[in-house]
N, C-alpha and C positions, 0 to 999 in steps of 0.2 A: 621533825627533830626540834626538841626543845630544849634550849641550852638557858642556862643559869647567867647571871647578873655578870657573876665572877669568870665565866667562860667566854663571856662576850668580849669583858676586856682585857681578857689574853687574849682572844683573837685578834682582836682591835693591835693590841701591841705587837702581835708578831706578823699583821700587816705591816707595821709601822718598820718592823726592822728589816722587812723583806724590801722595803721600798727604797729604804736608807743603803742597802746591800747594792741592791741592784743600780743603783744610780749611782753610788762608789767604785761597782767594775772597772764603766768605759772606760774614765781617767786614768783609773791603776792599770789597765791591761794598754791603753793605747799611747797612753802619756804624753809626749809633747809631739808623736808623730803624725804629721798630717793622713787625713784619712781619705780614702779610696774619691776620684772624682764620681762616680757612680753610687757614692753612700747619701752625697747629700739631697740629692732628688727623693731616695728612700726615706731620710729621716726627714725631710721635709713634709714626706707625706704621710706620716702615722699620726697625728693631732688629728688630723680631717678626718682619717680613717677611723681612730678610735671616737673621737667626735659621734661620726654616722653611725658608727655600730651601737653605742650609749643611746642613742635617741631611738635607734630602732626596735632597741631591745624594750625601752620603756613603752613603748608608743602599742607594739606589737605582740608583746609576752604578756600574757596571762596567769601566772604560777609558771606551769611545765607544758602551759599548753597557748597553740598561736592564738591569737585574737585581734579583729581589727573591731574599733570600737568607736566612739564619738569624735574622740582626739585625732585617731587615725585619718578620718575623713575631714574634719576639718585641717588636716596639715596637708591633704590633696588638695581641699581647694586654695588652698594658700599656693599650692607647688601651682595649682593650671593657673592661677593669676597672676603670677608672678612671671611663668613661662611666655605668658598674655602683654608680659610688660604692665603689668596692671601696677599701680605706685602702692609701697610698700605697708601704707596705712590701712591701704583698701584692704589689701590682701589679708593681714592678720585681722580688723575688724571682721570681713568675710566669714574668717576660718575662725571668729570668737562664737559670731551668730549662729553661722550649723551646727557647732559643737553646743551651746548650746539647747538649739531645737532638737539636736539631738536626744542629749539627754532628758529633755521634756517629756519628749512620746516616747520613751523606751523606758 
């Protein structure tokens, strides 16, 4: 699908107003009443959530299709070093060099 200059930002802006919408709900629908003890565990956890799922999707998706690639594996060896207690320099140095050599031979 190829969209035009002009179509992009109207997309772009009816992002922007979905965004502005939906973060206008909460307030207006909940207003000054405190919310559920059980909510704030929930929304506490949707940054990490959404967090993980953005990186996964970048790391892993290929177009429309799965793919583990150079990045992928060096963000494994980042994960088993770190799992390792290995110190945090190492570990992204580590996962810079296989990503690299990766990309080298392939």
């Amino acid at each position: 699908m190829n969209l035009s200059e002009a179509q992009v930002w109207l997309l772009i802006a009816g992002l922007v107003g979905v965004a502005v919408v939906t973060k206008g709900i909460g307030p207006a629908v909940v207003g000054d009443r405190p919310l559920p003890g059980w909510s704030a565990g929930v929304i506490a956890a949707l940054a990490p959530a959404l967090l993980a799922a953005l990186v996964a999707t970048a790391l892993l998706a290929d177009g429309r299709r799965l793919a583990v690639g150079a990045e992928a594996v060096g963000v494994a060896v980042a994960t088993v070093l770190l799992l390792c207690r290995a110190p945090l320099l190492a570990a992204a140095a580590a996962a810079v060099l296989v990503t690299a050599l990766l990309r080298a031979l392939v």
